[in-house]
C-alpha positions as CSV (number, residue, x, y, z in Angstrom):
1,X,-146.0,69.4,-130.3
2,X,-147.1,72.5,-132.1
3,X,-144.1,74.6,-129.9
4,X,-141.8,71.9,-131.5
5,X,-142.5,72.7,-134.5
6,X,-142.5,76.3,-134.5
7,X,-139.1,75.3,-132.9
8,X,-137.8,73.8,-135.9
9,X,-138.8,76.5,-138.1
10,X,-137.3,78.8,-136.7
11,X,-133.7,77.0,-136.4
12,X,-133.9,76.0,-139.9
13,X,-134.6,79.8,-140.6
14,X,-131.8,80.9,-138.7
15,X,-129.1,78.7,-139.8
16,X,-129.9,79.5,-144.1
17,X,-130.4,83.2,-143.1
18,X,-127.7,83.8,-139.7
19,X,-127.8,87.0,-137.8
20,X,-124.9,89.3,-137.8
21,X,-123.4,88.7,-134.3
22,X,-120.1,89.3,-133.4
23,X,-117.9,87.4,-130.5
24,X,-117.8,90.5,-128.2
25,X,-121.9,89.5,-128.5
26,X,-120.9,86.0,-127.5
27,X,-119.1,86.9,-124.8
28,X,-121.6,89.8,-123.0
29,X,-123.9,86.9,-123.0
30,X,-121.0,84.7,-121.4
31,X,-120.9,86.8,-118.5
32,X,-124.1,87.4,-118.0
33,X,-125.2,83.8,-117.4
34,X,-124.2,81.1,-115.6
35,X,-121.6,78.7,-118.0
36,X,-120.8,75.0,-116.8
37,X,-118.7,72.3,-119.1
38,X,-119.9,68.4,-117.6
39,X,-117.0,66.8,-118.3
40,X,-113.0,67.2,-118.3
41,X,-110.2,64.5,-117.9
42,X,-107.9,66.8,-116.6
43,X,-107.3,65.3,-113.0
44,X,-105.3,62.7,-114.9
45,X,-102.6,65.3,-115.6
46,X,-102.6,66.4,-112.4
47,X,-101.3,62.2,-111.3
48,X,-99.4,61.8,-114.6
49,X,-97.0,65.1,-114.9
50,X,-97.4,67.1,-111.4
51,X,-100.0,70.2,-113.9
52,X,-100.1,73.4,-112.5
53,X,-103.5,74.5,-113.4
54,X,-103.0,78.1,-112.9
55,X,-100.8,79.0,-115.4
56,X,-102.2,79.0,-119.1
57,X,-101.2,75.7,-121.5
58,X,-100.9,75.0,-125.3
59,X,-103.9,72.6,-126.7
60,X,-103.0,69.8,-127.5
61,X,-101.2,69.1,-124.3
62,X,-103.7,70.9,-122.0
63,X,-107.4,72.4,-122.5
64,X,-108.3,73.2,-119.1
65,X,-106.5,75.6,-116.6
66,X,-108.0,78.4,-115.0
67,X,-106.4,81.2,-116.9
68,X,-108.6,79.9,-120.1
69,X,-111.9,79.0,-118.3
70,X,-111.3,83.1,-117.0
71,X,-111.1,83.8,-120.6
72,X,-113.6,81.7,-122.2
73,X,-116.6,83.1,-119.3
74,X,-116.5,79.5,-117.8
75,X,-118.0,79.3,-114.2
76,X,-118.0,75.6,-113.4
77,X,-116.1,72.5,-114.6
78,X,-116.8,68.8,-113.9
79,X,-113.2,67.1,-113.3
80,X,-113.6,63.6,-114.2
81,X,-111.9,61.1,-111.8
82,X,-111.4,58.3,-114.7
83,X,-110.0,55.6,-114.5
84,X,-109.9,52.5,-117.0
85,X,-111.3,49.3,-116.6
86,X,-109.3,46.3,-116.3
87,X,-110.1,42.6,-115.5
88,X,-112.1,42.4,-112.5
89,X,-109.8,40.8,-109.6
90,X,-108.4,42.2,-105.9
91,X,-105.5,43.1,-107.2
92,X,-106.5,45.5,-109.5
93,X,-109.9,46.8,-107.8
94,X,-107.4,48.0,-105.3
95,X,-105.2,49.5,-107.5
96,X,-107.6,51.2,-109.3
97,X,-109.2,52.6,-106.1
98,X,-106.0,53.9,-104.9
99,X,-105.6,55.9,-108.4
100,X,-108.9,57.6,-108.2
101,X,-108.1,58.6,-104.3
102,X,-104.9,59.8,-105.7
103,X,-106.5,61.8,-108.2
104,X,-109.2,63.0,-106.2
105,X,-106.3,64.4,-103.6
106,X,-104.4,65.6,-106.0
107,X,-107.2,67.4,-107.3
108,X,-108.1,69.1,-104.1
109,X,-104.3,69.8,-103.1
110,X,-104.1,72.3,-107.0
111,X,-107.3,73.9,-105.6
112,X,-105.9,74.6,-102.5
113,X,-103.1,76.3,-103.9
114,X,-105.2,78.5,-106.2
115,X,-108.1,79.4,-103.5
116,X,-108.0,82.8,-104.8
117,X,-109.1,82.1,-107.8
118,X,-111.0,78.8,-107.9
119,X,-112.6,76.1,-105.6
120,X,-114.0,73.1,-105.1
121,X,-117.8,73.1,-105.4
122,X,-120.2,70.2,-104.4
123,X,-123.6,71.6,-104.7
124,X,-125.8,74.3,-106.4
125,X,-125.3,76.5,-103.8
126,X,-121.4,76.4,-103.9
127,X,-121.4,77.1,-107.0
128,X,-123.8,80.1,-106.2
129,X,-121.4,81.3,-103.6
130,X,-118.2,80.7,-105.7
131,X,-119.6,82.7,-108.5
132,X,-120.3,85.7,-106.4
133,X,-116.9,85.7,-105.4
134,X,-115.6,85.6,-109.6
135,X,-113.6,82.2,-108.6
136,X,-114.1,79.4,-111.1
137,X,-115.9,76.9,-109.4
138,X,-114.8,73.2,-109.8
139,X,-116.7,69.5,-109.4
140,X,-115.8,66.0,-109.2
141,X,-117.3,63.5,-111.2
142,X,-116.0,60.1,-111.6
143,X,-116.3,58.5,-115.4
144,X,-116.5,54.5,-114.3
145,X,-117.8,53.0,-111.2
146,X,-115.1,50.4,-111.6
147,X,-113.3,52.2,-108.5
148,X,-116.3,51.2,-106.6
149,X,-115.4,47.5,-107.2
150,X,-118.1,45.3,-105.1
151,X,-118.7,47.2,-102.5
152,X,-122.1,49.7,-102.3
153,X,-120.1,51.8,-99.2
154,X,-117.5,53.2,-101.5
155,X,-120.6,55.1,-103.2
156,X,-120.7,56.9,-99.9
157,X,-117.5,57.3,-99.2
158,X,-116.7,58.8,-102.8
159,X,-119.5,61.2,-102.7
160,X,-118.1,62.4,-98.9
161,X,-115.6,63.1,-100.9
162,X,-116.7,65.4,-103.1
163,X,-117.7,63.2,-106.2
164,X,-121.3,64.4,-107.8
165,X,-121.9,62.3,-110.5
166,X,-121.0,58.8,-111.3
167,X,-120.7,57.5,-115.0
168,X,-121.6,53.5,-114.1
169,X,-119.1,52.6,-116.6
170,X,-116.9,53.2,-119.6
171,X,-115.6,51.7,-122.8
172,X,-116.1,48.1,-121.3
173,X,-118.5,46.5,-118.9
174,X,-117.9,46.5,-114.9
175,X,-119.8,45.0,-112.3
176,X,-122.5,48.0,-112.4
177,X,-123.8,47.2,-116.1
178,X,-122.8,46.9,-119.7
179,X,-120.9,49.3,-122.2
180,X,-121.9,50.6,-125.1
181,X,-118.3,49.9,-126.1
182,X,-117.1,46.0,-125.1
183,X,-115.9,44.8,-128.0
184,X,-117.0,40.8,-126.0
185,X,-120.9,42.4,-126.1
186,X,-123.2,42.4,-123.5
187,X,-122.3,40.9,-119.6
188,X,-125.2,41.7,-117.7
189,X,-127.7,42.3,-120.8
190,X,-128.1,45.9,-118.8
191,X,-127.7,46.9,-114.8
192,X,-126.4,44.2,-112.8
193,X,-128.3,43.3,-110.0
194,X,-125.5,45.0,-108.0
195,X,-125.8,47.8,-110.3
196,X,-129.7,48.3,-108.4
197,X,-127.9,48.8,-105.6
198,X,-126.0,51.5,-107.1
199,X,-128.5,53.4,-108.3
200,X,-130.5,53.3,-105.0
201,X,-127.9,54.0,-102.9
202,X,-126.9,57.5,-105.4
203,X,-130.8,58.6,-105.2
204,X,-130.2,58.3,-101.4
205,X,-127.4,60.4,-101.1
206,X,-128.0,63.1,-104.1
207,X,-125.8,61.7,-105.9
208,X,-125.9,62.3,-110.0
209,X,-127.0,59.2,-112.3
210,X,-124.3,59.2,-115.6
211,X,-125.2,57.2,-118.4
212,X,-122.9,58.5,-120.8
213,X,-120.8,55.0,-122.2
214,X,-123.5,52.6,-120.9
215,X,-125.4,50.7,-123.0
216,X,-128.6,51.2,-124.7
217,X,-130.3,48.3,-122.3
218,X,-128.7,49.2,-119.4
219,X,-129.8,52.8,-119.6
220,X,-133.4,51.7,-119.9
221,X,-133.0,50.2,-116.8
222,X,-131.6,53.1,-115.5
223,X,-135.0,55.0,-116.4
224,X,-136.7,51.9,-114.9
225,X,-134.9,51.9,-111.2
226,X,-133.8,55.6,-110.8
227,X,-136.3,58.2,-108.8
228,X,-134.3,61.0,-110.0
229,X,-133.7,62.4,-113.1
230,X,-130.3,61.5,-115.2
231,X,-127.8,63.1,-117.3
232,X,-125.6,62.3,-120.2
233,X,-122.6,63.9,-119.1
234,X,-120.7,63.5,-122.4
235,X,-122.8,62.5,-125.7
236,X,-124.4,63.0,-128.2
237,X,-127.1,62.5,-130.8
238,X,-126.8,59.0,-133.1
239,X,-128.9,60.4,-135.7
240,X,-126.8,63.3,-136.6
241,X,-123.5,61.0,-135.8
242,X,-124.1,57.1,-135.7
243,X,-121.9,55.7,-132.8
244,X,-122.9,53.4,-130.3
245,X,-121.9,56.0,-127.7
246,X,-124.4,58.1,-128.7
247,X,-128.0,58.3,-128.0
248,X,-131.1,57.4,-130.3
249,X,-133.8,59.0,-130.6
250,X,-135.8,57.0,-128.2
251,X,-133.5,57.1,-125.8
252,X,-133.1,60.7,-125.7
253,X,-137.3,61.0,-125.8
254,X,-137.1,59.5,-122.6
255,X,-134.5,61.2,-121.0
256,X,-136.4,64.6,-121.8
257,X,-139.7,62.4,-120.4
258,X,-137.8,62.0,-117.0
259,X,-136.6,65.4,-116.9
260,X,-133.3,64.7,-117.5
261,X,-130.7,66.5,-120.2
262,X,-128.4,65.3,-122.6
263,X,-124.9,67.3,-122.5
264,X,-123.6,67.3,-126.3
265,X,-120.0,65.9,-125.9
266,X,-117.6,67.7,-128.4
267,X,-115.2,64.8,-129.5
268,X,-114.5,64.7,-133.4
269,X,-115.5,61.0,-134.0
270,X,-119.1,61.9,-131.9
271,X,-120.0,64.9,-133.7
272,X,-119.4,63.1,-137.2
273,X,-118.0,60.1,-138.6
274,X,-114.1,60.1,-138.8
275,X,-112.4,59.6,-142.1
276,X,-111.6,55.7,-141.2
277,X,-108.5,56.3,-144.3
278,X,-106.3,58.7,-142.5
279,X,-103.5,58.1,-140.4
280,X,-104.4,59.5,-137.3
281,X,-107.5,57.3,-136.9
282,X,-105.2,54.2,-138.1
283,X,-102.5,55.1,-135.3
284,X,-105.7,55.8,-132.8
285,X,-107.1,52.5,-134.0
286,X,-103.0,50.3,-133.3
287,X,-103.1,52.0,-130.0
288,X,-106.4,50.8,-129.2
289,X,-106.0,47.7,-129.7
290,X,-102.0,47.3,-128.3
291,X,-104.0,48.8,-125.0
292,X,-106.8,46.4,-124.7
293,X,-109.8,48.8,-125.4
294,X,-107.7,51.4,-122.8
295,X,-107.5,48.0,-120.2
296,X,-104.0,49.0,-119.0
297,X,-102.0,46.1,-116.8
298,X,-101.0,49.1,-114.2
299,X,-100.1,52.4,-113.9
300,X,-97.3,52.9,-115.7
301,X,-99.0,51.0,-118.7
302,X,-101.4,54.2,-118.5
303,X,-99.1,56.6,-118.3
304,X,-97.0,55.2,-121.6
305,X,-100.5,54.5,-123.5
306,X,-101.7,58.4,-122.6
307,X,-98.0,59.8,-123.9
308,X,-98.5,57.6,-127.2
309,X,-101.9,59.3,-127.3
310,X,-100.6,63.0,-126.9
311,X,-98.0,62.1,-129.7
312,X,-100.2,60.6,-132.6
313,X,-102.3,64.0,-131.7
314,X,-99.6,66.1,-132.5
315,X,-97.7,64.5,-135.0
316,X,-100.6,63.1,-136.9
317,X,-103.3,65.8,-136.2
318,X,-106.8,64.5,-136.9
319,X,-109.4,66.5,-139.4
320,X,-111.6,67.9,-136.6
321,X,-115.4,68.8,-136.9
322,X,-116.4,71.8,-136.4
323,X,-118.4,74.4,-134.4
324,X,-121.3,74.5,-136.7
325,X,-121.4,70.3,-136.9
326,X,-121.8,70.3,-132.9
327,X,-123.9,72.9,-132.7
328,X,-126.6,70.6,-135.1
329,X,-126.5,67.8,-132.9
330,X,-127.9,70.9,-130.3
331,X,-130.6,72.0,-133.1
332,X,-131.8,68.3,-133.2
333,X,-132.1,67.6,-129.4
334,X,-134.0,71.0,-129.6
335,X,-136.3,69.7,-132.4
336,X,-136.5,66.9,-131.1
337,X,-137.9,67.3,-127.4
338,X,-137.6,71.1,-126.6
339,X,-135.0,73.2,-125.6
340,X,-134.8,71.9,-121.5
341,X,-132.8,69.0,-122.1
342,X,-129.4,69.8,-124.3
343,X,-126.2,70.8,-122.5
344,X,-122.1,71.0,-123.7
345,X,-119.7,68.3,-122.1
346,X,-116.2,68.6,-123.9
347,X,-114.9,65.9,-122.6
348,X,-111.7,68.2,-123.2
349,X,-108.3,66.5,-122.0
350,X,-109.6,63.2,-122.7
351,X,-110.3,63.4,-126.8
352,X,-112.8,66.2,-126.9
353,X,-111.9,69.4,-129.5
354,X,-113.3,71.0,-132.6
355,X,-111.2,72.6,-135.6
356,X,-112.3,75.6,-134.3
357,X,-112.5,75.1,-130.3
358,X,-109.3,73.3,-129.2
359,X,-110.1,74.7,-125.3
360,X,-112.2,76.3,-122.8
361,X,-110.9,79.5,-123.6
362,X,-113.2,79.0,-127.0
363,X,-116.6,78.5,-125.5
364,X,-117.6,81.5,-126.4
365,X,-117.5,81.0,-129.9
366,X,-119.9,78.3,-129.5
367,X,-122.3,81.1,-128.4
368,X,-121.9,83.4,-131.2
369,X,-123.1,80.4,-133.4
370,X,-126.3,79.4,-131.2
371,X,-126.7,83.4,-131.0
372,X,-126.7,83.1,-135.0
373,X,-129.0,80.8,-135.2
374,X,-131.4,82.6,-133.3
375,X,-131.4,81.2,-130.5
376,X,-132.4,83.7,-127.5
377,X,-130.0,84.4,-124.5
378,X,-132.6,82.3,-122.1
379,X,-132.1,79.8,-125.0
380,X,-128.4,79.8,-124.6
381,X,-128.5,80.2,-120.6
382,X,-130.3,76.9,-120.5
383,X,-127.9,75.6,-123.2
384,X,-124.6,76.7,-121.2
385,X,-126.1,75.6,-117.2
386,X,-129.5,76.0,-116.6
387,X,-130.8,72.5,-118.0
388,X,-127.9,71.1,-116.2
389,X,-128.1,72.6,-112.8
390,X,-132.4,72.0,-113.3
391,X,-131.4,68.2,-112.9
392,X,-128.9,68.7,-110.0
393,X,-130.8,70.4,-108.1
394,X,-133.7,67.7,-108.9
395,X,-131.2,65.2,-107.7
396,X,-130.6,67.2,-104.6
397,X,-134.2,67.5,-103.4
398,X,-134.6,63.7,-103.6
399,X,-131.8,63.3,-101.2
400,X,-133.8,66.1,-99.1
């Protein structure tokens, strides 16, 4: 308690008095550490417009390719196999499964072609190896277990694979547990009984426990039934930014409890409350709602919602948070439990971006402000991977 304190001081110090770093700082410290982001939605573009990842892109069309991660000191990405969720029948848990297969091929097919340069990681040790060899090293999670459908052998079959984490749902309930998000409320009033399942069968095989999206009951019972520690791939704190997506303080006590690690998710409306007047969150909010809560009726439904999405970005751009408003949802984790449970998910290519950090190619400018506020380069090593690879390799000795 007494190190938390001291903690605190010492942040608040930092940020009225900041040091006089510079980016070249920022980035020594970049490549001198190992640097993972938990949490991309770029494999969609890879399904929806044939992306060739090694070539650099324009934000806001593109905020991951390897050419960027090279220049932003990025070692390790999560690609997220997401896919929405829709109403629960045969025909669509089958569609839905053949979309995150396609994905998941597609994803390994652009790695293929750029071997040289980057590859396709699926333990610490991979990543290890991967790094040794200055080739960006990729993972596969999967952000909704609605792919899974009703049947506990997919979890096997997905992690085979490749897939590391799972996040048991997004923005509406499944048949795992609840959403933060579901506009009808609460289903299973937390983790379904098949949702036990689930989670046993993922301690079994190593694999990563997500509860980014879920809801606050159903991620205490998470705690509850999981022997491994968990992350929160992509969120962040409610008491800096009150969302039901993000965590309270309670919930993020017992995370830390567990071991586990929060990774702070840089998407404007989750760092701090949008301006509900403008036009971009009016056209965000029309589009919402002509989508179902993102429940698309098939694939090309997707496909014409995400090109609707890319044009409001551009023509209407939203007012974006900054560096310095993410980085105090880090300070407050910090202050809140210690600094071995925060982490950075962007959720970049699926809404996440700061005024001043549109892609990966950026990162280290989120450095130079932790490095300002005095935070020390073990500090920021933890911050950028260590906390993060602490629980995967937690997760991984369990399987053991």
């Amino acid at each position: 308690m007494a190190f938390l304190k001291f903690s605190a001081i010492i942040i608040a110090f930092s940020v009225l008095f900041p040091k006089n770093f510079s980016l070249s700082d920022a980035k020594r410290v970049h490549n001198s550490i190992t640097t993972i982001d938990t949490h991309c939605d770029t494999p969609m573009k890879f399904v929806n417009n044939g992306f060739d990842i090694s070539v650099s892109h324009e934000a806001p069309e593109s905020r991951v390719d390897i050419p960027r991660m090279e220049e932003g000191g990025l070692d390790a990405i999560f690609f997220a196999i997401f896919t929405s969720q829709k109403p629960r029948n045969t025909e669509t848990y089958k569609e839905t499964y053949d979309l995150a297969n396609q994905m998941i091929d597609s994803t390994i097919v652009s790695l293929e072609h750029n071997k040289s340069t980057t590859g396709l990681a699926t333990s610490v040790k991979d990543l290890q190896k991967l790094e040794a060899e200055n080739k960006r090293a990729i993972f596969l999670g999967m952000e909704n277990g609605f792919p899974i459908a009703k049947d506990i052998n997919r979890v096997k079959e997905f992690y085979d694979k490749g897939v590391r984490y799972l996040t048991l749902c997004h923005s509406s309930n499944n048949d795992i547990c609840d959403s933060s998000t579901d506009p009808k409320g609460a289903e299973h009033h937390g983790v379904s009984k098949f949702g036990k399942e689930v989670i046993k069968e993922m301690n079994k095989l190593g694999m990563i426990i997500d509860v980014s999206h879920i809801s606050d009951t159903a991620f205490y019972d998470v705690m509850k039934y999981s022997k491994a520690p968990v992350v929160a791939s992509h969120s962040s704190v409610r008491s800096v930014c009150d969302h039901p997506r993000n965590m309270s303080d309670d919930m993020i006590k017992l995370l830390a409890k567990n071991d586990g690690v929060i990774q702070i998710c840089i998407l404007g409306d989750y760092i701090k409350s949008p301006d509900t007047t403008s036009v971009h969150y009016t056209k965000m909010q029309e589009l919402k709602k002509k989508y179902n809560n993102w429940q698309y009726k098939n694939d090309d439904e997707r496909k014409q919602a995400w090109a609707e999405w890319d044009a409001i970005n551009k023509n209407y751009p939203q007012v974006l948070p900054t560096i310095a408003d993410a980085v105090d949802h880090i300070d407050y984790v910090v202050k809140l439990v210690g600094i071995d449970h925060v982490g950075i998910g962007s959720d970049f290519d699926g809404g996440g971006g700061l005024a001043d950090c549109t892609n990966v190619a950026d990162f280290p400018k989120i450095t130079l402000e932790l490095l300002r506020r005095g935070y020390s380069e073990d500090d920021i090593a933890k911050i950028w991977g260590g906390n993060f690879l602490r629980v995967f390799k937690a997760v991984e000795k369990l399987k053991a």
